[in-house]
C-alpha positions in Angstrom: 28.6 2.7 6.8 30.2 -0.2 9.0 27.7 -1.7 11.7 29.7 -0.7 14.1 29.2 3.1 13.0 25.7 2.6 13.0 25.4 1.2 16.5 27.1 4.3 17.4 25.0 6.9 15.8 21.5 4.5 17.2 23.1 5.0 20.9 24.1 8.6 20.6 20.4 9.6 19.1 18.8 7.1 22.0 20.3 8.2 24.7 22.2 12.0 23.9 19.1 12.8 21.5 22.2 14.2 19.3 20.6 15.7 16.7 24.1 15.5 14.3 23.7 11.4 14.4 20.6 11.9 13.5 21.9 13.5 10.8 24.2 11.4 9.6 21.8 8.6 9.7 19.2 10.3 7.8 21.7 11.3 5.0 22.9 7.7 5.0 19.3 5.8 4.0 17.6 8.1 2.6 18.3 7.9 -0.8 17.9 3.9 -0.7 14.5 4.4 1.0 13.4 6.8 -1.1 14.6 4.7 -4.5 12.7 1.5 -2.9 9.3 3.7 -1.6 9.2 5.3 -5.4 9.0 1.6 -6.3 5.8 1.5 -4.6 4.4 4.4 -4.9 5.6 5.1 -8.6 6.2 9.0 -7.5 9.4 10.7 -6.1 7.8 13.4 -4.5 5.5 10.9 -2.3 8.0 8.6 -1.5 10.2 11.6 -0.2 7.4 12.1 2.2 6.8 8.8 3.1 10.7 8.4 3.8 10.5 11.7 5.9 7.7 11.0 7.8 9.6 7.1 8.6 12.6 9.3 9.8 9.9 11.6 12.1 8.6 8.9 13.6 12.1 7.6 14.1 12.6 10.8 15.5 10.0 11.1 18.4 10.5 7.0 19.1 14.6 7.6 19.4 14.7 6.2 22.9 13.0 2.6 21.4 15.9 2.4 18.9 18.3 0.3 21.1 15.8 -2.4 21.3 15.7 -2.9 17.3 18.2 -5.8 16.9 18.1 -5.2 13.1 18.3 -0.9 12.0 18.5 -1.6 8.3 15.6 -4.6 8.3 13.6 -2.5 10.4 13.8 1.2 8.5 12.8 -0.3 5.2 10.3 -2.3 6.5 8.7 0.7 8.1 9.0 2.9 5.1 7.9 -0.6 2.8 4.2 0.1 5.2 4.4 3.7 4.9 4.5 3.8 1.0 1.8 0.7 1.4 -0.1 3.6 3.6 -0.1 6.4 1.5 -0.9 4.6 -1.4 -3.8 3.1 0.2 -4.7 6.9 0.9 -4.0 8.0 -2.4 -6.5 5.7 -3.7 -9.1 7.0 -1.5 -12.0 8.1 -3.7 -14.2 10.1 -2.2 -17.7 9.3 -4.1 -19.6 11.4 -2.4 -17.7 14.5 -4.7 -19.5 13.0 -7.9 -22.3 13.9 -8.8 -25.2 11.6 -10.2 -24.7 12.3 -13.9 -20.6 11.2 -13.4 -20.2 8.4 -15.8 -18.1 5.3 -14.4 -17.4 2.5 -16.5 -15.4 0.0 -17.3 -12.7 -1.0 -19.7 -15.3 -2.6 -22.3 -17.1 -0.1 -24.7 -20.3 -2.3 -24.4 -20.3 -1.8 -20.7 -23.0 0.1 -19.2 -22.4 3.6 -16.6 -22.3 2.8 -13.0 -24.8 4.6 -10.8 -23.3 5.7 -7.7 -24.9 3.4 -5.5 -23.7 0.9 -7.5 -20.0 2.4 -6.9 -21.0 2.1 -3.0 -21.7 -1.3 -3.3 -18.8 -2.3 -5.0 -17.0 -0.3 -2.5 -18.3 -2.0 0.2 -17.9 -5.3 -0.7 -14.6 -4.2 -1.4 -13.5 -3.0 1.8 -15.2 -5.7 3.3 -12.7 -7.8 2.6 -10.1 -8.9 5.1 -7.3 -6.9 5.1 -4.4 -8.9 3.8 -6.7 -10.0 1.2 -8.1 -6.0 0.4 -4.8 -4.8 -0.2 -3.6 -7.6 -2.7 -6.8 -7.2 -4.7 -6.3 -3.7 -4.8 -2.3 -3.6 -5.3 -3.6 -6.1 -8.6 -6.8 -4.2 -9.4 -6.7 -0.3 -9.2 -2.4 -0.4 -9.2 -2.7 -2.9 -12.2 0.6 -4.6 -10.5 1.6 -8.2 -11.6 1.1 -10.8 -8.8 5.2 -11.2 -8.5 5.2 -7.8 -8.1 2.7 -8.3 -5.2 4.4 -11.5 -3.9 7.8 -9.5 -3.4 6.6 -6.5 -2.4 4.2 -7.9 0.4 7.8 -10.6 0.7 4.6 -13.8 0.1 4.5 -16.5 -2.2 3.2 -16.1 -6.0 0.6 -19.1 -5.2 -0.3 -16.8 -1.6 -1.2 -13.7 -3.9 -3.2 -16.3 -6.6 -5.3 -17.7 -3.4 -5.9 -14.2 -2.1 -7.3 -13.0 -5.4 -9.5 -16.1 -5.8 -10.8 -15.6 -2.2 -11.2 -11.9 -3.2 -13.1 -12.5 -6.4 -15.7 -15.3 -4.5 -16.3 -13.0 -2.1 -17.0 -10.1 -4.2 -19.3 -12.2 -6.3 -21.3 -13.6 -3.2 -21.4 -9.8 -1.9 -22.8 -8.3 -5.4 -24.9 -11.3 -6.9 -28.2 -9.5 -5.4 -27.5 -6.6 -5.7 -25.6 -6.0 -9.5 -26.8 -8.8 -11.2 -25.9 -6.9 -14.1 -22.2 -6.8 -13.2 -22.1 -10.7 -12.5 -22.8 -11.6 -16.1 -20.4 -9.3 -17.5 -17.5 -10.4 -15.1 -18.5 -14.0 -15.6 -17.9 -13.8 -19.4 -14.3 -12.3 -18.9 -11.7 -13.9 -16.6 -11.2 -11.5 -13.9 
């Protein structure tokens, strides 16, 4: 599609709310955003949803969409936070659903079950975090990405994600030294 088709399509859903643009400009990007959203989110079906609700929201906001200077920059960066979004929300546990005897360990046989106030805790300290730095430590830790991965995905620097994770990891240890002792000494005989 030439930019000059596009422009045309943006104005006539701005201002003539013509739902056949609309159209067109769905069926144009939305088999890019959904490829790049799957990337993230590593499922079809919830990247579909994240791409349709980008295009619902683009919807309801049509008037805005002579201001964006940038259509294609701007769409995929809005469905890149979507995805981010919904796979924050996907990893959501809600703790209060397990009961007492649920075990939770770690990776490490030798590693001992972790109560659910422990759990709490960690969650805590975890969402205590500040939020650049929460979602790095938890696209590396519960999405097991690689830090490139992170770096382009986020669009930072390699060295960006290594600070954030050491920030991440100091901070966690300050938060749980009094209260899992127990969970210090095992992370501080394996590089986390």
């Amino acid at each position: 599609m030439t930019e000059e088709r596009k422009i045309h399509l943006i104005q006539a859903i701005a201002v003539y709310n013509d739902e056949f643009a609309f159209d067109e400009l769905v069926r144009f990007y939305f088999p890019g955003l959904v490829s790049f959203a799957s990337n993230i989110l590593k499922d079809v079906q919830q990247a579909e949803e994240a791409v349709e609700d980008v295009f619902i929201k683009l919807w309801h906001n049509r008037t805005t969409l002579v201001s964006i200077k940038n259509f294609s920059h701007y769409i995929y960066t809005a469905t890149k936070y979507t995805a981010i979004s919904a796979l924050r929300t996907r990893k959501a546990i809600l703790y209060d659903d397990f009961s007492e005897d649920f075990p939770l360990s770690y990776d490490e046989p030798e590693s001992a079950y972790i109560s659910k106030e422990n759990v709490q805790t960690i969650t805590k300290a975890i969402n205590s975090l500040p939020p650049k730095c929460r979602l790095i430590f938890r696209l590396i830790k519960e999405e097991r990405m690689k830090y490139d991965e992170v770096a382009q995905l986020l669009q930072i620097s390699v060295k960006t994600v290594e600070s954030q994770m050491h920030i991440a990891i100091k901070k966690l240890a300050t938060a749980l030294q009094t209260s899992l002792p127990e969970l210090l000494g095992s992370l501080a005989q394996k590089k986390i």
